[in-house]
GUBA-75839 format. One record per residue (C-alpha): residue number from 1; y, x, z; residue in one letter. Coordinates in steps of 0.25 Angstrom, whole numbers. Layout:
rec i: NUM&c2: Y&c1: X&c3: Z&aa: A
...
END
This chain:
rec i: 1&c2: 459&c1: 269&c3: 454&aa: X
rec i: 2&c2: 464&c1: 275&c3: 441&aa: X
rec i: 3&c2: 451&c1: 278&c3: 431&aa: X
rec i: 4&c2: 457&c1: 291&c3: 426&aa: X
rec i: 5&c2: 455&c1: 300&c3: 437&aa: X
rec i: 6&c2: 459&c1: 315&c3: 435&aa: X
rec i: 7&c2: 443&c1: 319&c3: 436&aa: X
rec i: 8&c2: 445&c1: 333&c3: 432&aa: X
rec i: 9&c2: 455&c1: 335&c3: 445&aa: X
rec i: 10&c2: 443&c1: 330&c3: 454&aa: X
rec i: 11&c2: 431&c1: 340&c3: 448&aa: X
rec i: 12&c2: 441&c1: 351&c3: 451&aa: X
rec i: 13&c2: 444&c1: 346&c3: 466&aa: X
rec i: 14&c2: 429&c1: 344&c3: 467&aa: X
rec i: 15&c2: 425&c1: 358&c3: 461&aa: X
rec i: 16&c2: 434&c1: 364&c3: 472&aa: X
rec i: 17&c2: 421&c1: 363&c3: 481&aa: X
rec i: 18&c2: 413&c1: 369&c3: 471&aa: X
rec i: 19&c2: 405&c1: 371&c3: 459&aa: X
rec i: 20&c2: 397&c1: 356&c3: 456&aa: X
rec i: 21&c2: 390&c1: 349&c3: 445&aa: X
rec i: 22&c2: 393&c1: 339&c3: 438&aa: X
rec i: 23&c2: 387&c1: 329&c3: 444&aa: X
rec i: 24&c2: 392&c1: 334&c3: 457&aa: X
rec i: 25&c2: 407&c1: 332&c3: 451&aa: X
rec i: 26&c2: 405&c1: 316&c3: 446&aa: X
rec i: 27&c2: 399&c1: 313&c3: 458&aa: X
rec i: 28&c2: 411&c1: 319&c3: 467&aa: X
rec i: 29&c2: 421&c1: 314&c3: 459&aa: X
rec i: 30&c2: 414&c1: 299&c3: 461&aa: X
rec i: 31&c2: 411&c1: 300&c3: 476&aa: X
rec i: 32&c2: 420&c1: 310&c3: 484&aa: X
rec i: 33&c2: 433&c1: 306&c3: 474&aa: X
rec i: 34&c2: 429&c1: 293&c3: 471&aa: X
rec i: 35&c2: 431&c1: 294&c3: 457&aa: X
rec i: 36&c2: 423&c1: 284&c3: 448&aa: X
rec i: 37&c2: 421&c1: 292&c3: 434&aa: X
rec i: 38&c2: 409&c1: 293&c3: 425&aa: X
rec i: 39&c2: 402&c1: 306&c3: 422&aa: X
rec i: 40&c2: 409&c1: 307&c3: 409&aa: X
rec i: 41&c2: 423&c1: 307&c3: 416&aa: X
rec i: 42&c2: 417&c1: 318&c3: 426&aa: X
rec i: 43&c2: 412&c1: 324&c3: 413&aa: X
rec i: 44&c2: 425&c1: 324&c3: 404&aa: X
rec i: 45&c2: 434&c1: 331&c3: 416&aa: X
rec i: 46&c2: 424&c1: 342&c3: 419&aa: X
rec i: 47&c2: 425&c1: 345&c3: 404&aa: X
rec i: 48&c2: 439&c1: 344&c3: 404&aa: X
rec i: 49&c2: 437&c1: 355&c3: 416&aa: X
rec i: 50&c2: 429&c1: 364&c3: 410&aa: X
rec i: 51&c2: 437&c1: 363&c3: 398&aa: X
rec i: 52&c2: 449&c1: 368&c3: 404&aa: X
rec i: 53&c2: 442&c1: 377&c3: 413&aa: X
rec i: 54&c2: 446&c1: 373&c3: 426&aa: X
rec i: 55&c2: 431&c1: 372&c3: 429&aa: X
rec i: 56&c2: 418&c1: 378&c3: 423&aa: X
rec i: 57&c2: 401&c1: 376&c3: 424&aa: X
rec i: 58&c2: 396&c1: 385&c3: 435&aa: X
rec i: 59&c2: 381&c1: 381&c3: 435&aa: X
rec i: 60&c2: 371&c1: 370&c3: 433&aa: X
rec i: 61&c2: 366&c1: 362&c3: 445&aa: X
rec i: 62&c2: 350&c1: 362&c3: 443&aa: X
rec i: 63&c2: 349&c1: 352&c3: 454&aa: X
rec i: 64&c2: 352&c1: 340&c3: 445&aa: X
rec i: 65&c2: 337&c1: 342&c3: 439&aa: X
rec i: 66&c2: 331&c1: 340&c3: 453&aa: X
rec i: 67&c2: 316&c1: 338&c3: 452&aa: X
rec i: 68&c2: 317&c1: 339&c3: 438&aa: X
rec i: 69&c2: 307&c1: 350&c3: 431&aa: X
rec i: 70&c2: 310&c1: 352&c3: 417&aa: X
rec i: 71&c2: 325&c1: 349&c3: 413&aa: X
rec i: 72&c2: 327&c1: 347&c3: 400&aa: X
rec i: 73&c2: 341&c1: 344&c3: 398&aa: X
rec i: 74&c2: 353&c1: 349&c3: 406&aa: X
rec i: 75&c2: 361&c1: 338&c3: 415&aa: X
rec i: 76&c2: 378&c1: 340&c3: 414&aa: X
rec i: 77&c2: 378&c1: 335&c3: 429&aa: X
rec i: 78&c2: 370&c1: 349&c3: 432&aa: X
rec i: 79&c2: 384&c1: 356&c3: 427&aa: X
rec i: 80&c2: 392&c1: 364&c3: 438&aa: X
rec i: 81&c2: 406&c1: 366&c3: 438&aa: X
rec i: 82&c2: 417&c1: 374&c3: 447&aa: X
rec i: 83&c2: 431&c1: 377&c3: 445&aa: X
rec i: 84&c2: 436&c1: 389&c3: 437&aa: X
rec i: 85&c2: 440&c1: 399&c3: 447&aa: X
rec i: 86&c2: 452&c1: 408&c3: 444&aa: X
rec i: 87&c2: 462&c1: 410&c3: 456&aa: X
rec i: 88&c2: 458&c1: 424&c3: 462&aa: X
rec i: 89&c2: 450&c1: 419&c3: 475&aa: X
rec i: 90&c2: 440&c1: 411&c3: 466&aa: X
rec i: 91&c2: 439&c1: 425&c3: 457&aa: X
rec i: 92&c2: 437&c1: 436&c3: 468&aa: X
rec i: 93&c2: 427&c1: 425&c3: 475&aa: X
rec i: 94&c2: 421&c1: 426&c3: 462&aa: X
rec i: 95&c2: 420&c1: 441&c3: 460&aa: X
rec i: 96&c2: 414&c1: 441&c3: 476&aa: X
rec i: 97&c2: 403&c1: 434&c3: 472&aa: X
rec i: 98&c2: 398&c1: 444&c3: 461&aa: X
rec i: 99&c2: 395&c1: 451&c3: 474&aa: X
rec i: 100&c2: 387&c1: 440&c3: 480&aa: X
rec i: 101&c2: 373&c1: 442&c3: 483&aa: X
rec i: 102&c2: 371&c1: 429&c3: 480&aa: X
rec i: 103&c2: 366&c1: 431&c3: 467&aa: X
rec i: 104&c2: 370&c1: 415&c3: 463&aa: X
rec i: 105&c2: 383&c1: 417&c3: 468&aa: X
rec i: 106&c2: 387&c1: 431&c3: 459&aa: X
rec i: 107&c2: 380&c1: 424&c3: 448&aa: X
rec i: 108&c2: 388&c1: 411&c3: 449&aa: X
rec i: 109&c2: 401&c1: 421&c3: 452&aa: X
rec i: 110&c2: 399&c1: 428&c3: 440&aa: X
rec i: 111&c2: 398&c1: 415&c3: 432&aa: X
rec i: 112&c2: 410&c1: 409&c3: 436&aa: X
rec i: 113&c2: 418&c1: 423&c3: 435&aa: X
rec i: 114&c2: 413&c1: 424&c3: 420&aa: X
rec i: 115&c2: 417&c1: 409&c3: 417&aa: X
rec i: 116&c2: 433&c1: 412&c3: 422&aa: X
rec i: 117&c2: 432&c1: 426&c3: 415&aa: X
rec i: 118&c2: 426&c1: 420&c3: 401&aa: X
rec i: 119&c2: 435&c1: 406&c3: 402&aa: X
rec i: 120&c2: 448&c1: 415&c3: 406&aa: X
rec i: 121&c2: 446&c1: 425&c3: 393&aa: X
rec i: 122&c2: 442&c1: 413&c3: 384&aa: X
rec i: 123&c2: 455&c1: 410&c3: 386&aa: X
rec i: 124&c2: 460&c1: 422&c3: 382&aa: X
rec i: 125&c2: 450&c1: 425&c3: 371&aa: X
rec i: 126&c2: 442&c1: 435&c3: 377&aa: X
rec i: 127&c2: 427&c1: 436&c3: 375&aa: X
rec i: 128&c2: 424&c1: 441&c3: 388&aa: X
rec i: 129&c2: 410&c1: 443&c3: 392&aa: X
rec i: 130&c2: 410&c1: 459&c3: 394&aa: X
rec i: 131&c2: 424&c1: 458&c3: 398&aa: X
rec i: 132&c2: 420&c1: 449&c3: 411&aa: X
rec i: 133&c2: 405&c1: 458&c3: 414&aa: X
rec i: 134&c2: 413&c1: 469&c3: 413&aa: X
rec i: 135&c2: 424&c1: 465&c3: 423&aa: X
rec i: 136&c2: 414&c1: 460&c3: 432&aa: X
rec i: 137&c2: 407&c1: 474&c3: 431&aa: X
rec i: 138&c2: 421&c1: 479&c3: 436&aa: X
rec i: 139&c2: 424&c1: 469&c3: 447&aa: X
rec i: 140&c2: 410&c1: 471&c3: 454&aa: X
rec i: 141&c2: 413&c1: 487&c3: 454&aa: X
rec i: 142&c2: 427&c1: 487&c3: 461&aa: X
rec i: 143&c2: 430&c1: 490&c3: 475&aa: X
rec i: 144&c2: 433&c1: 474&c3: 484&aa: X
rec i: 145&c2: 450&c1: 478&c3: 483&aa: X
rec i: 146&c2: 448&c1: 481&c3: 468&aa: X
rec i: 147&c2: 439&c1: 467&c3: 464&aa: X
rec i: 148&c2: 450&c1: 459&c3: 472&aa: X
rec i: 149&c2: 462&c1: 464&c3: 463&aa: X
rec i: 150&c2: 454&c1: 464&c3: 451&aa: X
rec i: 151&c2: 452&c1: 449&c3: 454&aa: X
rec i: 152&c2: 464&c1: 445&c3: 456&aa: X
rec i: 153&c2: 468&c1: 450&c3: 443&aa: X
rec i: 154&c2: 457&c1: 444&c3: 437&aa: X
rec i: 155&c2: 461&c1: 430&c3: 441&aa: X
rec i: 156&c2: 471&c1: 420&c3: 432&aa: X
rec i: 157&c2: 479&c1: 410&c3: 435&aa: X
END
């Protein structure tokens, strides 16, 4: 088996299921793809990801403290990850969730809504804060018909 595997491939293939942490990503990369690569290999590719913004940090995974009381230090294998939504399913599921009464999921919802919004205008040079309350503001006051079109022209390619 070659030892240059195309790591950052796999992560997106398993983050397809997903959002996981980054101990959750070595550990299916070695056992379900049978991939024998160090933490550091697993490390570099999701840097590589995130760099390119194919994929962003969505949480932090509190249960790798488990039985511990006082933490004093933060662990990287607590990192979660997901893929970057941009086609215009992902988005209107998105905006849906604002509505949620699950407070986690708007909460979570509006996170990942704001990191698209803020990577897409960094691109563009855009400081874009207000911008994004305010067209969130907007989105959450229009009629269902009026929130699907205004997704959709949202969305990038």
């Amino acid at each position: 088996m070659p030892r240059k595997y195309n790591i950052d491939r796999v992560i997106l293939e398993i983050l397809q299921d997903g959002d996981l942490s980054r101990s959750e990503i070595g550990n299916k990369i070695r056992s379900e793809h049978g991939f024998n690569v160090t933490d550091k290999t697993v490390n570099e590719a999701i840097f590589k990801l995130l760099k390119n913004n194919r994929i962003t940090v969505t949480g932090y995974d509190l249960s790798i403290y488990d039985g511990v009381e006082r933490v004093q230090s933060l662990k990287p294998d607590g990192i979660v990850f997901g893929i970057v939504q941009r086609d215009p399913i992902e988005m209107n599921i998105l905006i849906r969730k604002l509505e949620s009464e699950n407070l986690h999921e708007s909460e979570s919802a509006l996170k990942r809504l704001k990191k698209i919004f803020m990577a897409k205008t960094a691109e563009m040079g855009v400081d874009a804060e207000g911008i994004f309350r305010m067209i969130i503001n907007e989105i959450l006051s229009l009629e269902p018909d009026q929130r699907r079109v205004i997704t959709q022209n949202l969305r990038w390619p």
